[in-house]
Backbone bond lengths (Angstrom), bond angles and torsions (degrees), N, CA, C in turn:
res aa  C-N    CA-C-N  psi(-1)  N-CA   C-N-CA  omega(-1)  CA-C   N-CA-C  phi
1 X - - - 1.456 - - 1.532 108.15 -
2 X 1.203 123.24 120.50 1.503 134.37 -177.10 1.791 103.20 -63.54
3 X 0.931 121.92 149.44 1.582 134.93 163.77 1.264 119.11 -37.63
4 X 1.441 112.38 -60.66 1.817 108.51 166.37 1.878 123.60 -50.46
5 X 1.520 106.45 -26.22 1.028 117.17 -163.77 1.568 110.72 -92.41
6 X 1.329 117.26 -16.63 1.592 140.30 161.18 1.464 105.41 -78.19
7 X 1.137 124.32 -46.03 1.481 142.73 -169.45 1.756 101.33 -60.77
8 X 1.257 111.61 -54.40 1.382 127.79 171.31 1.278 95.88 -58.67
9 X 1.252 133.64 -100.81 1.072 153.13 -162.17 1.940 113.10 0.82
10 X 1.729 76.59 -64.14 1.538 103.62 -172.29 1.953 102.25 -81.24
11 X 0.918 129.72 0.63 1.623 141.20 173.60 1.587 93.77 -86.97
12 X 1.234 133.12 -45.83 1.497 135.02 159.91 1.523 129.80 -48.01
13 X 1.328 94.34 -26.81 1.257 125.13 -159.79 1.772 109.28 -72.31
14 X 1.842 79.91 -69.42 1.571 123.86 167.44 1.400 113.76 -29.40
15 X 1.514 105.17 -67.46 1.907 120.43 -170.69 1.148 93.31 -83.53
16 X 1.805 144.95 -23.47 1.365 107.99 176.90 1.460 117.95 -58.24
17 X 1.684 99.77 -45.27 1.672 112.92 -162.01 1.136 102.90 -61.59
18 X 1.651 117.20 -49.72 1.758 109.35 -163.79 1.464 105.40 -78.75
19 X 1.294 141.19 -22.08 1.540 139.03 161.72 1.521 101.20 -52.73
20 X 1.307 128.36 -36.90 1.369 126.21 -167.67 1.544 109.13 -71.59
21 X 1.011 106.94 -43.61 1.188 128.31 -163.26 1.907 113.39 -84.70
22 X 1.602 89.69 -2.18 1.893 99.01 -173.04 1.649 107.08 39.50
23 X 1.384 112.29 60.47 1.472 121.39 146.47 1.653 131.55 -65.98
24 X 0.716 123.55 89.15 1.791 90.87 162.55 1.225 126.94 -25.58
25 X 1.366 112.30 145.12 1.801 87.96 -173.85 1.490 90.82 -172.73
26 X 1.625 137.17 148.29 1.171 153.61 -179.77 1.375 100.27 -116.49
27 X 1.415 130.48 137.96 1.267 121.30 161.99 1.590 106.75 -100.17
28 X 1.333 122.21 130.22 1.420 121.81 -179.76 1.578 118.62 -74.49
29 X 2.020 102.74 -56.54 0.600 92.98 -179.77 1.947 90.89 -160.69
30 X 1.002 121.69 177.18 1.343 117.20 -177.45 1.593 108.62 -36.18
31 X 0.698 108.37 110.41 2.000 100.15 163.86 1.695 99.31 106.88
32 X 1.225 110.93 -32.01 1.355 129.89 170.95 1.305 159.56 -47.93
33 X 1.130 140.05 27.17 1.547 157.46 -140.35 1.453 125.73 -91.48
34 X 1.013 145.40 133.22 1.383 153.56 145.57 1.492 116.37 -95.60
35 X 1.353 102.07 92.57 1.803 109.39 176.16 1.967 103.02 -74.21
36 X 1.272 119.25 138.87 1.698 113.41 156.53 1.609 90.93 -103.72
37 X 1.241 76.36 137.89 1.822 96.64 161.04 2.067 98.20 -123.71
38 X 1.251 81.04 137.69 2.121 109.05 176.44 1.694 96.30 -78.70
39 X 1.068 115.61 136.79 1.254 116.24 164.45 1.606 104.67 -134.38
40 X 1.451 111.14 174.45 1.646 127.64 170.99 1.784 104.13 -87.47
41 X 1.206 112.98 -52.98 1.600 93.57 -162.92 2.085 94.14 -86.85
42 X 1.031 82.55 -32.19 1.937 90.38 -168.83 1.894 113.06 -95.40
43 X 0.734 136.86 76.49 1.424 146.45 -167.57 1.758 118.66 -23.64
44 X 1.311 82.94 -44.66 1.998 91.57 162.88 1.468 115.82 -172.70
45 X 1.170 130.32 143.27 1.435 136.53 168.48 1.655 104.17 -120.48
46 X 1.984 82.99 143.32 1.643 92.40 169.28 1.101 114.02 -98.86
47 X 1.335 134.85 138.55 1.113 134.91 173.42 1.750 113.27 -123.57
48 X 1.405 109.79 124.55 1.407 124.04 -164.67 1.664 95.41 -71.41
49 X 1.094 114.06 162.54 1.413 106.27 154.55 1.939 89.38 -169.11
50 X 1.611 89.94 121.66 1.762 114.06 -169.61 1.798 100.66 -107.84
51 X 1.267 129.72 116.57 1.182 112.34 175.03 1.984 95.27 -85.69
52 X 1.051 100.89 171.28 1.903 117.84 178.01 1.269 107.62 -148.36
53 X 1.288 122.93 -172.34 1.322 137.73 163.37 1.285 108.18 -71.26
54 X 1.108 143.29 -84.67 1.782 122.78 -176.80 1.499 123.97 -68.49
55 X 1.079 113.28 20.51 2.060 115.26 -167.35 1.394 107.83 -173.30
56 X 0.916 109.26 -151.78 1.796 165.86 -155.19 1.171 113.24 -154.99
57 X 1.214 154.99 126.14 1.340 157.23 155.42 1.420 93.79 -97.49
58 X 1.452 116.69 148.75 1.523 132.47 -175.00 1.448 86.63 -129.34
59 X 1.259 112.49 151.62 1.747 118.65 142.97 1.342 115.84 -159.77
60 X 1.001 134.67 137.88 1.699 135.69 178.18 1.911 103.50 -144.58
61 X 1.686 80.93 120.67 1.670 90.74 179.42 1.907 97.64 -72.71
62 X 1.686 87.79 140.42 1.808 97.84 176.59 1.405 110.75 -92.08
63 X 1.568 116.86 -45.18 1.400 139.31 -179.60 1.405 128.42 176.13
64 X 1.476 122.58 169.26 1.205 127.65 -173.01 1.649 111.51 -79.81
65 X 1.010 125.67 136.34 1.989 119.68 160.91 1.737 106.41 -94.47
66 X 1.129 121.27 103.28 1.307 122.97 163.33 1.543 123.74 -63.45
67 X 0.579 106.80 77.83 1.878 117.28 -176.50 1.533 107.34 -7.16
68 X 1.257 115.03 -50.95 1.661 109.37 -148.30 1.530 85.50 -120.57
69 X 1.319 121.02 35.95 1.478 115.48 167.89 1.821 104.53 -126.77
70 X 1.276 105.58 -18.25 1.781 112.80 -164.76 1.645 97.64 -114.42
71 X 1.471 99.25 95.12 1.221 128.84 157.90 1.653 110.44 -30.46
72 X 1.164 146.79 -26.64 1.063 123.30 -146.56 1.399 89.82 -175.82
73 X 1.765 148.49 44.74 1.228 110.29 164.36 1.190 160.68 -20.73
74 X 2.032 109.08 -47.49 1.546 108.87 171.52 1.382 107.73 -56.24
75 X 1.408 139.91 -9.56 1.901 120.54 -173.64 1.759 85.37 -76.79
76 X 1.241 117.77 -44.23 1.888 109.19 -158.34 2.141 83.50 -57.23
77 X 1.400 111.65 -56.33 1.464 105.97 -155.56 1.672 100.30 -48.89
78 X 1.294 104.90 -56.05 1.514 123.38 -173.99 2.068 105.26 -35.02
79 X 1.057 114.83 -56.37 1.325 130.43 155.71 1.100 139.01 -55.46
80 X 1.448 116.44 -25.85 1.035 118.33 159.77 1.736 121.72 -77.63
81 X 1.187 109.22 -36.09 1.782 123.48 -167.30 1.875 96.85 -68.06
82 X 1.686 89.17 -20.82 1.802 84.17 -171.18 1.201 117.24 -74.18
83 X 1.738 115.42 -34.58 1.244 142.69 177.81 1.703 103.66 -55.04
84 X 1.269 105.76 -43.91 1.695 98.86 -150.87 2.041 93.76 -72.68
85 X 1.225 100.31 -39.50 1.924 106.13 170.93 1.538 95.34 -25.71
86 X 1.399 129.29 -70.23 1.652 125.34 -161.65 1.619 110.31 -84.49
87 X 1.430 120.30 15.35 1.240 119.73 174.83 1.433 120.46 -78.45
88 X 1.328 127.71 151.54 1.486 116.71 153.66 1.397 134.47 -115.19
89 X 1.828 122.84 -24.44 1.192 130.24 179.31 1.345 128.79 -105.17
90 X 1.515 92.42 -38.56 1.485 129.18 163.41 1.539 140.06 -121.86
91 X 1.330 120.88 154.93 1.605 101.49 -160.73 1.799 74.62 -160.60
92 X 1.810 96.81 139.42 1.038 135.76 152.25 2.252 118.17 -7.32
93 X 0.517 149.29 142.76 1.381 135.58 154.37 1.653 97.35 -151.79
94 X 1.185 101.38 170.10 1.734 117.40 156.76 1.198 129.84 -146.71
95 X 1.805 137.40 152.27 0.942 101.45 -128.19 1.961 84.61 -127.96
96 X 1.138 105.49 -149.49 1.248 99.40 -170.72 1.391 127.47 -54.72
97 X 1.522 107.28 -48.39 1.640 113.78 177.01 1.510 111.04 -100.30
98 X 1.678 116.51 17.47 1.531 124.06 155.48 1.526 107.84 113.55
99 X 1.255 115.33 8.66 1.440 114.53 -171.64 1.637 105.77 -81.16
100 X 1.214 106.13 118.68 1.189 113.85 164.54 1.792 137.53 -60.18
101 X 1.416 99.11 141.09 1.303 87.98 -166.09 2.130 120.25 -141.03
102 X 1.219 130.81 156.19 1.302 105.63 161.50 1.218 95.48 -96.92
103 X 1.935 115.67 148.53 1.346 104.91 159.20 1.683 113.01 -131.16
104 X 0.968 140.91 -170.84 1.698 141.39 156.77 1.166 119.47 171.06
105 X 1.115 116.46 -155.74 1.533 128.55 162.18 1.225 132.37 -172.15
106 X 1.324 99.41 -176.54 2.130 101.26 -159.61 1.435 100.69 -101.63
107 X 1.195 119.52 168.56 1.963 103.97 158.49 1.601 84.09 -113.33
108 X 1.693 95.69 177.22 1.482 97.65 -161.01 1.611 102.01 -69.67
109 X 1.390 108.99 -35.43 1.811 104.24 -173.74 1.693 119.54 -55.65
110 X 1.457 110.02 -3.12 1.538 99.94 -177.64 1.667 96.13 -116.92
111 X 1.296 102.33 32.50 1.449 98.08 -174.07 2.193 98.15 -89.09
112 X 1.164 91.21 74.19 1.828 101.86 -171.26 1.518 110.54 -120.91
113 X 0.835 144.78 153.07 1.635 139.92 155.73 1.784 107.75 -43.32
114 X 1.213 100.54 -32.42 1.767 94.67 -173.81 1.793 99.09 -78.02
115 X 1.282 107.77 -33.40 1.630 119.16 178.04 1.940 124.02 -55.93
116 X 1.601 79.11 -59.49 1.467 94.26 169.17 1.653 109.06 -61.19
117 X 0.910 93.28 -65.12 1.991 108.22 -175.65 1.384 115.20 -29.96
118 X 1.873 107.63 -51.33 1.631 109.70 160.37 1.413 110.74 -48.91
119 X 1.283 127.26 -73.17 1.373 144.30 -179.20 1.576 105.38 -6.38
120 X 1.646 86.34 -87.08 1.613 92.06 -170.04 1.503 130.72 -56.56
121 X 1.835 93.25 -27.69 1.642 101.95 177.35 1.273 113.83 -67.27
122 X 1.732 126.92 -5.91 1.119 122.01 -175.73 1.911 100.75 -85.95
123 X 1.140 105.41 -48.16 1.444 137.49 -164.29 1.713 80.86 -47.59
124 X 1.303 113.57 -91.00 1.776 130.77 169.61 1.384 113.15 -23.34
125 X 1.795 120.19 -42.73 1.554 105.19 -171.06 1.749 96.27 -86.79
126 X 1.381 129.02 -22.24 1.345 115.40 176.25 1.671 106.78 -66.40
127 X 0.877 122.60 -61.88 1.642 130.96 179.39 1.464 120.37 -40.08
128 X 1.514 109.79 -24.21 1.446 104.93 -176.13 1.836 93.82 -103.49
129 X 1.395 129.60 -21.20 1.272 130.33 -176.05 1.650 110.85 -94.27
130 X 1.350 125.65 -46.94 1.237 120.16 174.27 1.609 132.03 -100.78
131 X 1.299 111.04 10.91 1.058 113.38 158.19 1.541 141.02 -6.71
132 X 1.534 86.73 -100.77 1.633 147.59 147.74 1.692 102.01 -13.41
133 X 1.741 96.81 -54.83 1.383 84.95 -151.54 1.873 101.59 -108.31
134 X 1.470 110.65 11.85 0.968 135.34 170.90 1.770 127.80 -72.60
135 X 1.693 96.77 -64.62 1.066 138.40 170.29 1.901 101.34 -34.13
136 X 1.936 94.40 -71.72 1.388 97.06 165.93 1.073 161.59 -62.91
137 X 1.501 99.80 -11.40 1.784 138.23 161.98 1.765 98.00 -43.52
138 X 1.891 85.37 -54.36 1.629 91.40 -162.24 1.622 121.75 -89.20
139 X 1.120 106.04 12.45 1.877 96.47 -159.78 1.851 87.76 -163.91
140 X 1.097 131.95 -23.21 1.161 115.03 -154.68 1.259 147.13 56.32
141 X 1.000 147.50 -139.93 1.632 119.01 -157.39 2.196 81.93 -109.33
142 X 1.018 131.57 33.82 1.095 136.84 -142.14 1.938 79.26 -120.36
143 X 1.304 132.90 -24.94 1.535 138.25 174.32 1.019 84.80 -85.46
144 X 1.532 165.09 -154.48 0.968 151.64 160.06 1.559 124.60 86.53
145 X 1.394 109.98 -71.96 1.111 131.89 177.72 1.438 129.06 -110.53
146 X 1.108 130.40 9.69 1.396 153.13 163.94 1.399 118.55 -108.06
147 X 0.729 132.28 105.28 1.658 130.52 -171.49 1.449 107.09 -69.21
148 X 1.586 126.90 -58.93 1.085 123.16 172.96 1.881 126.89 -36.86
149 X 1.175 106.22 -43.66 1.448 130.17 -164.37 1.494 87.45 -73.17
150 X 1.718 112.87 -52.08 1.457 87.23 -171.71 1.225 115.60 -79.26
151 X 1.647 144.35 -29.91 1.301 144.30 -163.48 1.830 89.86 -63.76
152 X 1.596 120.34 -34.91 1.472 95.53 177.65 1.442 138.73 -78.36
153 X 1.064 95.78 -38.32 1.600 134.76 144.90 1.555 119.03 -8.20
154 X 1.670 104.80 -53.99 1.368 106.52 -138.57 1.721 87.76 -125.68
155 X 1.429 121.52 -19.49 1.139 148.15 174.59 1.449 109.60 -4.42
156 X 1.430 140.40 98.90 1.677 112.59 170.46 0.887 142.85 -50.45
157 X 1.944 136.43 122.99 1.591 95.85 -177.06 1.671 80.16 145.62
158 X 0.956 118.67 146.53 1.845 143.91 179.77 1.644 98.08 -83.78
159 X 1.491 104.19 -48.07 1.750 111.96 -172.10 1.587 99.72 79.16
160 X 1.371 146.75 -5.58 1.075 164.22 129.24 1.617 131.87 -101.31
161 X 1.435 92.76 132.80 2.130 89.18 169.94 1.905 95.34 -58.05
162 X 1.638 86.80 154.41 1.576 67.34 158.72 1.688 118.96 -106.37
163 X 1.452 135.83 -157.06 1.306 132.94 -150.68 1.731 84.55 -79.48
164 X 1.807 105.46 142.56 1.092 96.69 158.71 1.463 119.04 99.40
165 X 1.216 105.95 -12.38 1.502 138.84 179.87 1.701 111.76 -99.75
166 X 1.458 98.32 119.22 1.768 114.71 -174.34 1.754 88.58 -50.94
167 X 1.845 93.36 153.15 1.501 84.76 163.09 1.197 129.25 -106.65
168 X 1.493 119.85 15.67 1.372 98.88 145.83 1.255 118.83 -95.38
169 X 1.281 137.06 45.14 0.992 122.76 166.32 1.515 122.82 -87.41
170 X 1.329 138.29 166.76 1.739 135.65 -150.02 1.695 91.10 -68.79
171 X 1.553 90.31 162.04 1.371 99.75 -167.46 1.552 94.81 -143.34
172 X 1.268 123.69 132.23 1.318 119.14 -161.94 1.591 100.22 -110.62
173 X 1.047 159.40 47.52 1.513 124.33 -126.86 2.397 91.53 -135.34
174 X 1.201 86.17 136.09 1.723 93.80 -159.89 1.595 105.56 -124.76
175 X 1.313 106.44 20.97 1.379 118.99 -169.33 1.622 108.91 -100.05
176 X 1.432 117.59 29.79 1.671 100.06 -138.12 1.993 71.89 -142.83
């Protein structure tokens, strides 16, 4: 089976589970998806989901690192590496100019509503639990109490496609 033809496959795959599952969801592009998930502490996250030839690619932006506001990056990294130890689907990353991120992936056999459903509920239960206590790792109660810091901070949006992603596809980016 050629790559496009897996690519399809699993784009079938994709909209059964997340229709099943009453996601929000954009299709970008074949294989391509942006699920929103609603949360309580976090209002909504996008979460990419790219099928490929060996996977699923996941990604969901967590937040922005403002350079000249975060006293101390290695505590966010330091905190983060601790986090990813109790992970299972997804794990923490950051990216070139420090933007934090969840990333992972599926293999194609859990590409199911029960598959996805774990997935995202993992993605959603980190976001509504470590946030908070993330945020403050990195900036101190200074997100919080600065309005500016947080509207950048908290900004929706990857600020990048992620890998693997057509380029026209939406581009959220609030860094500018």
């Amino acid at each position: 089976m050629s790559s496009r033809d897996v690519v399809w496959q699993l784009d079938g795959q994709l909209l059964d589970a997340l229709t099943d599952l009453g996601v929000t969801l954009e299709r970008v592009d074949a294989g391509a998806y942006v699920a929103t998930l609603h949360g309580q502490r976090r209002r909504t996250t996008h979460v990419w989901l790219i099928a490929g030839e060996q996977d699923v690619t996941v990604e969901a932006f967590v937040f922005h690192v403002v350079v000249d506001a975060c006293p101390d990056p290695s505590a966010l990294h330091r905190l983060l590496l601790r986090r990813n130890l109790r992970l299972r689907d997804v794990h923490f990353a950051v990216d070139d100019i420090g933007d934090v991120y969840l990333t992972g992936s599926l293999a194609h056999s859990a590409v199911t509503a029960a598959g996805v459903d774990r997935l995202l509920g993992e993605v959603w239960q980190l976001l509504e639990d470590d946030q908070e206590t993330l945020l403050t790792a990195t900036y101190g109660d200074r997100w919080r109490t600065e309005a500016w810091l947080a509207d950048k901070v908290l900004a929706d949006g990857a600020g990048r496609r992620p890998a693997g992603t057509p380029d026209w596809a939406p581009r959220r980016d609030v860094r500018r």
